[in-house]
C-alpha positions as CSV (number, residue, x, y, z in Angstrom):
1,X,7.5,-6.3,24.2
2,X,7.3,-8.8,21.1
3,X,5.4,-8.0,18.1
4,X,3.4,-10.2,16.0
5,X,5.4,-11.0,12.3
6,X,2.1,-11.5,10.3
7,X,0.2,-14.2,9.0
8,X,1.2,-17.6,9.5
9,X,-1.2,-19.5,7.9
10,X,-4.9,-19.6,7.4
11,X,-6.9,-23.0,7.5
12,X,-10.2,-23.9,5.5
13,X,-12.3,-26.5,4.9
14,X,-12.8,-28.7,1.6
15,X,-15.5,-31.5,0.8
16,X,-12.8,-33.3,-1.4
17,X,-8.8,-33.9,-1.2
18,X,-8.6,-34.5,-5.0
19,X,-10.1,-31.5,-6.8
20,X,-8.7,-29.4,-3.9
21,X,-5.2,-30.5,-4.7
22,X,-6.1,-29.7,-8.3
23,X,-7.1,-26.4,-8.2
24,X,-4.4,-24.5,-5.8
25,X,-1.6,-26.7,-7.2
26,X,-2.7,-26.9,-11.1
27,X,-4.8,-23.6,-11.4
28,X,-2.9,-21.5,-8.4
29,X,0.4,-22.9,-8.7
30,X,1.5,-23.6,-5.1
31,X,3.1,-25.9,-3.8
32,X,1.4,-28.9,-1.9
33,X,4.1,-28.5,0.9
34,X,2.4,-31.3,2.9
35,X,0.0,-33.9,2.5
36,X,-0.7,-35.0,6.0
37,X,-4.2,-35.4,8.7
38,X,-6.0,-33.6,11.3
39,X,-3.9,-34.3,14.3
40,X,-7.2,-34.5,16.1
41,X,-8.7,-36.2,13.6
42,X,-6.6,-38.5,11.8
43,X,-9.4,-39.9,9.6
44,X,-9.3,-36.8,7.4
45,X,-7.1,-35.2,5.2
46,X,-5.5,-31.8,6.0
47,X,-3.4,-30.3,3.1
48,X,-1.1,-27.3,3.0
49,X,0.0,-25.1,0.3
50,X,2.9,-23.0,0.0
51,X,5.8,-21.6,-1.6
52,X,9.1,-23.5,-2.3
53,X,9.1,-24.5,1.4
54,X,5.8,-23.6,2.8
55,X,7.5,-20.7,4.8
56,X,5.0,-19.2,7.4
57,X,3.1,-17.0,5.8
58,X,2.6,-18.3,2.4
59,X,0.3,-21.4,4.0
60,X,-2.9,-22.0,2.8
61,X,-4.2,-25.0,5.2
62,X,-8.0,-27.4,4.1
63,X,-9.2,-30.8,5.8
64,X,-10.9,-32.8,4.1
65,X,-14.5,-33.1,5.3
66,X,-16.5,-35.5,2.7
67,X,-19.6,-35.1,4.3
68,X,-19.3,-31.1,5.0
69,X,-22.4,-28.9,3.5
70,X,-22.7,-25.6,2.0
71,X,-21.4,-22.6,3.6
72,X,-24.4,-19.7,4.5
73,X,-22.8,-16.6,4.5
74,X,-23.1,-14.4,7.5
75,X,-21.4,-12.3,10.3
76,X,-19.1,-13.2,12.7
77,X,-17.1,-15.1,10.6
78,X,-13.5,-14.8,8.4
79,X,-14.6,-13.6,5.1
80,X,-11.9,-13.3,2.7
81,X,-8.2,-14.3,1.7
82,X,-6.1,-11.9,0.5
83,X,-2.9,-13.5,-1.9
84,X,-0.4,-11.5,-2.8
85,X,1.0,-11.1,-6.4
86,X,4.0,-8.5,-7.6
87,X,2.5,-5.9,-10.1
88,X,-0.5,-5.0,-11.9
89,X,1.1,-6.7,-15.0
90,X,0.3,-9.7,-12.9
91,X,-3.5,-9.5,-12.3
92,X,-4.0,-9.0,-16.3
93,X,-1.7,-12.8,-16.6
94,X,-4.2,-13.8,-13.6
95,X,-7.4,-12.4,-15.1
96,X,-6.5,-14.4,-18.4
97,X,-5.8,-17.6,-17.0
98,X,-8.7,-17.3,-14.8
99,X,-10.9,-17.1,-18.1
100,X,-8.9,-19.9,-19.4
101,X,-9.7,-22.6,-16.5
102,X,-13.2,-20.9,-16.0
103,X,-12.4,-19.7,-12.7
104,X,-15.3,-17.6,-11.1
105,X,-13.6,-13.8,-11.0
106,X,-14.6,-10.1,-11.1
107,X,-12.6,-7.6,-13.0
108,X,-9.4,-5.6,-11.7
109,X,-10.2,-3.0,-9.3
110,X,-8.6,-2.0,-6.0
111,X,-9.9,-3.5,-1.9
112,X,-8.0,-2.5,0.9
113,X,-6.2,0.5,-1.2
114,X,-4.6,-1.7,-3.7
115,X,-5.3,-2.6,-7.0
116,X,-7.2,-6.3,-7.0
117,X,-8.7,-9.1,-8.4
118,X,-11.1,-10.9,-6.3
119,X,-11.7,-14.8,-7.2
120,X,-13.8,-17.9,-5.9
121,X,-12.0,-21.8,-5.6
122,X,-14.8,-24.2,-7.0
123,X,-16.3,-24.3,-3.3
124,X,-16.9,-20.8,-2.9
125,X,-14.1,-19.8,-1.2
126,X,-13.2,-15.8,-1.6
127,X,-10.0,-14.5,-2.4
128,X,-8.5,-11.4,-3.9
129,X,-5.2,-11.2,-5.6
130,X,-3.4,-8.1,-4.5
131,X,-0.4,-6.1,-6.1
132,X,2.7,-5.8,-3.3
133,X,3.5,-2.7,-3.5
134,X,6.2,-4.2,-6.6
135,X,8.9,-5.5,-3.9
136,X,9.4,-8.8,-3.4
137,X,7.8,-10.8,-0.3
138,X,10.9,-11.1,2.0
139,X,9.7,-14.6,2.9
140,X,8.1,-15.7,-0.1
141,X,10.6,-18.4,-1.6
142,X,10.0,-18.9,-5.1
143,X,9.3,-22.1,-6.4
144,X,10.6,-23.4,-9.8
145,X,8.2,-26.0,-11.0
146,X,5.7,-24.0,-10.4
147,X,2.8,-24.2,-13.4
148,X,3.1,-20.6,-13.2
149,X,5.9,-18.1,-14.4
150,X,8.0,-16.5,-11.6
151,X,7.0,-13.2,-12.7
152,X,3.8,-14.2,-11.7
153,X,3.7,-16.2,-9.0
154,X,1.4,-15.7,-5.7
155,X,3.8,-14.5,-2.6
156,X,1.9,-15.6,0.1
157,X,-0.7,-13.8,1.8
158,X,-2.1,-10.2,2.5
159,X,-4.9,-8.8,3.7
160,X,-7.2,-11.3,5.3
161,X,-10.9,-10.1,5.9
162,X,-12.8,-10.5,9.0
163,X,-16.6,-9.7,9.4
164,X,-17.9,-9.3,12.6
165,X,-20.9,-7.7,14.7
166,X,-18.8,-5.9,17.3
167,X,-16.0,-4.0,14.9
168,X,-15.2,-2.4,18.1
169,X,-14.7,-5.8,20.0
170,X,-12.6,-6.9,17.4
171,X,-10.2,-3.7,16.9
172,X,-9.6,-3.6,20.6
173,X,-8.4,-7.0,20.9
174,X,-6.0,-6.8,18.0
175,X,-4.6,-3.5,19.3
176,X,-4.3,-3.2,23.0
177,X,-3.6,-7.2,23.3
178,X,-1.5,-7.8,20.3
179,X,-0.1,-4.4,19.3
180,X,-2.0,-4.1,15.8
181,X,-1.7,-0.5,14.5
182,X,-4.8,1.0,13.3
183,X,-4.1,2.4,9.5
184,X,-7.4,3.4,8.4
185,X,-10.8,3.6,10.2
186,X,-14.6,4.4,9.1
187,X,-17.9,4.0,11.1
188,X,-17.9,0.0,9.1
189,X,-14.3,-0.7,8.4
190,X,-11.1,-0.9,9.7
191,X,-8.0,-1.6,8.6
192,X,-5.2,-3.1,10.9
193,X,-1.6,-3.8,10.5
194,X,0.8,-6.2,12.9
195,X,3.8,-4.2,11.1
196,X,3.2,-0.7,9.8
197,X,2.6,-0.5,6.0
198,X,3.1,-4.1,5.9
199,X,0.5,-6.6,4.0
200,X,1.4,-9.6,5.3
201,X,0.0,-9.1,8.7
202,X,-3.0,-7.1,7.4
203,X,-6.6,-7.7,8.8
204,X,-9.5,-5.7,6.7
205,X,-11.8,-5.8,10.0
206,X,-15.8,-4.8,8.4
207,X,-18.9,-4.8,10.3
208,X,-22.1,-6.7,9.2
209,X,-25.1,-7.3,11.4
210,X,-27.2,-10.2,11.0
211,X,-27.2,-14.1,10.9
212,X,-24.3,-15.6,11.8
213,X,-22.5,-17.8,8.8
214,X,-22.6,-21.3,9.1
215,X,-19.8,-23.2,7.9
216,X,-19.5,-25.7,5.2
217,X,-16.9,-26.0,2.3
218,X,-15.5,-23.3,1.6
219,X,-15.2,-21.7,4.7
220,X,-12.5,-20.3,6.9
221,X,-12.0,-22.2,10.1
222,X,-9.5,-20.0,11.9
223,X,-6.5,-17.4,10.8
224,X,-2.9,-18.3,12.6
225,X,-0.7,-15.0,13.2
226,X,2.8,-15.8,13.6
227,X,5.4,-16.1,16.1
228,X,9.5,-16.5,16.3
229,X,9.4,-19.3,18.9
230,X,8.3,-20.9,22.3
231,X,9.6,-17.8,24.5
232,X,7.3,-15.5,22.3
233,X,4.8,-18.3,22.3
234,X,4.6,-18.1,25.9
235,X,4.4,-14.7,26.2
236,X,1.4,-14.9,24.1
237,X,-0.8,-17.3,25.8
238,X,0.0,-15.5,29.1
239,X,-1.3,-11.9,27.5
240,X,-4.6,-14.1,25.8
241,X,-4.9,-15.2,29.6
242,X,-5.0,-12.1,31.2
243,X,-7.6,-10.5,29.0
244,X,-10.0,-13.4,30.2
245,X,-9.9,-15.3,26.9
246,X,-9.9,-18.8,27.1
247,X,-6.4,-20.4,25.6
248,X,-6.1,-24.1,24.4
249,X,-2.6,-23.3,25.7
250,X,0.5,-24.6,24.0
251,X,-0.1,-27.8,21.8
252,X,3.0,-29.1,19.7
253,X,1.8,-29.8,16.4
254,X,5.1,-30.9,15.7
255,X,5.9,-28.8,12.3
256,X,5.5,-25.6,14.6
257,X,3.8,-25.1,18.4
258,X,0.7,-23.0,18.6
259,X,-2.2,-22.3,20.6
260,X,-5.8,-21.4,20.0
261,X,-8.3,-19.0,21.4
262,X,-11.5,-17.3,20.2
263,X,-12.4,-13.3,20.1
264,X,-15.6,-12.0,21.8
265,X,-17.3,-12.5,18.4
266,X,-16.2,-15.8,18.1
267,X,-13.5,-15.8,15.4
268,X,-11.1,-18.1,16.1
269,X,-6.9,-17.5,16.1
270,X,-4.6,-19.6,16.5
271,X,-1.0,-18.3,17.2
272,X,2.1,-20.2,15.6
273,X,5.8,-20.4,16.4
274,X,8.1,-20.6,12.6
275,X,9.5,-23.3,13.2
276,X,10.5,-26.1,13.0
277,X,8.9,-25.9,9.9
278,X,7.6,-28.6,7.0
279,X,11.5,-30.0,6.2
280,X,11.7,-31.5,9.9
281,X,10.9,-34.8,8.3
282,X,11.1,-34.6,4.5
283,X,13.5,-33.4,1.8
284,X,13.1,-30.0,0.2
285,X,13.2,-31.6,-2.9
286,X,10.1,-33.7,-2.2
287,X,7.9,-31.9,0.1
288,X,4.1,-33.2,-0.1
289,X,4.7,-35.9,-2.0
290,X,3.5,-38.7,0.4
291,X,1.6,-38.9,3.6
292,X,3.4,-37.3,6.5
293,X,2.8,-38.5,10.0
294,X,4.1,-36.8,13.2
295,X,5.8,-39.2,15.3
296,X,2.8,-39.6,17.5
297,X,0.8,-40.9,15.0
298,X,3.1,-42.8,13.2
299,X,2.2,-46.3,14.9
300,X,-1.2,-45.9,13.2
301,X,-0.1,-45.8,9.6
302,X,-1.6,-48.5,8.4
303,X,-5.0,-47.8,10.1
304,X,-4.8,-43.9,9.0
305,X,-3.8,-44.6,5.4
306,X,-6.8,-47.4,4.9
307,X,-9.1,-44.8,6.1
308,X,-8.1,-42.5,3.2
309,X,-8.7,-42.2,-0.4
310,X,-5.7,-41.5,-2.7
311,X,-5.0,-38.0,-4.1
312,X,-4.3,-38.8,-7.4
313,X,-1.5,-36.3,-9.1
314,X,-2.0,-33.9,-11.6
């Protein structure tokens, strides 16, 4: 039986390219790995940030939706990004440059059973910076021009929160479909690992009744958990299949394969091969520097790229 790896990327959704790309490359340090569009619509922008390479599980994914609204917070939604940083030494340098750049943050304390410092992007967006346990990331490649000091430097992701109605809907799908091991459990939380005592494939599951949120910036479109390849791929949409969930089945999105499907209270997964990864058509050295098309769409530059409004560097 195959075993999810953890996280492979999580996607959001941002009313502008620019200040975007200016806070999680300027503020945050990442990497813009890729600068490219919405595959399904090419008129908008969709940007990922990474490490060195943008190795799964270090991805954080926004289109560009200029006319999206605010987000109303509710249930049945994905709630929270966890980021992972090396010690508590670390949240104090975080905590201190947050202040510097007036960055909307609480004060260091622990979620999920490790110490943290929780964080909003200028849209609203919740994250929490969390300590690794003090070993590094094994897929976390650091990256050296990084506005940030290696010492320092966010590893990707951790615990990724997930509010929902039915906690029990929810737990059972992660476990007896994909093999999630249940680490800690109360009557309104639970806390879910795809590798025991591993954060990377972590999912703080919390149960909330009332309205359902309705997106706008700043808000989580789906979570992608991570496969090796097409075989596993496969394997997957068959299992998603049998439990009666509607699967988009396989669609190549050309820097990995993946499919889509939704949970019974409507949270939405996708689940990504690793490869073949953000260097198929670009040189390490210059990843997310200009606009990357798959091949598919690459008779439609011109159209695509009048359509779009530069990201000016920073």
């Amino acid at each position: 039986m195959y075993t999810i790896s953890g996280h492979h990327h999580i996607s959001m959704m941002t009313k502008n390219a620019k200040e975007n790309n200016l806070f999680y490359r300027t503020i945050l340090g990442l990497r813009r790995v890729k600068m490219t569009v919405n595959q399904d619509d090419p008129s908008m922008y969709h940007l990922f940030y990474g490490d060195r390479t943008g190795s799964p599980g270090t991805e954080l994914s926004f289109f560009e939706m200029p006319l999206i609204g605010h987000t109303y917070r509710g249930t049945n939604a994905i709630t929270q990004i966890g980021l992972l940083v090396p010690s508590i030494e670390s949240l104090s340098y975080w905590k201190n440059r947050f202040e510097h750049f007036k960055v909307n943050h609480g004060e260091i304390t622990t979620y999920a059973n490790r110490p943290a410092l929780h964080f909003e992007d200028k849209e609203g967006l919740r994250m929490v910076l969390l300590v690794s346990d003090g070993k590094k990331v094994a897929h976390w490649e650091t990256w050296e021009h990084s506005s940030v000091p290696k010492a320092h430097q966010i590893q990707g992701m951790g615990s990724v929160e997930i509010t929902v109605r039915h906690l029990d809907k929810l737990t059972h799908t992660l476990k007896e479909i994909f093999g999630y091991i249940e680490v800690s459990r109360t009557e309104d939380e639970a806390i879910l690992q795809s590798i025991n005592g591993e954060v990377f494939g972590e999912i703080v599951a919390k149960s909330l009744d009332g309205p359902l949120e309705k997106p706008g910036r700043g808000s989580i479109h789906h979570l992608a958990i991570r496969v090796r390849d097409d075989k596993e791929l496969a394997y997957w949409d068959e299992q998603v299949r049998k439990k009666k969930f509607y699967s988009t089945g396989i669609i190549d999105r050309y820097y990995f394969k993946s499919l889509y499907f939704r949970e019974s209270n409507g949270i939405l997964f996708e689940i990504a091969t690793d490869g073949p990864g953000f260097t198929i058509d670009g040189d390490v050295e210059t990843l997310g520097e200009q606009l990357d098309l798959p091949p598919f769409l690459e008779e439609r530059r011109d159209e695509i790229e009048a359509k779009l409004k530069p990201i000016e560097e920073n």
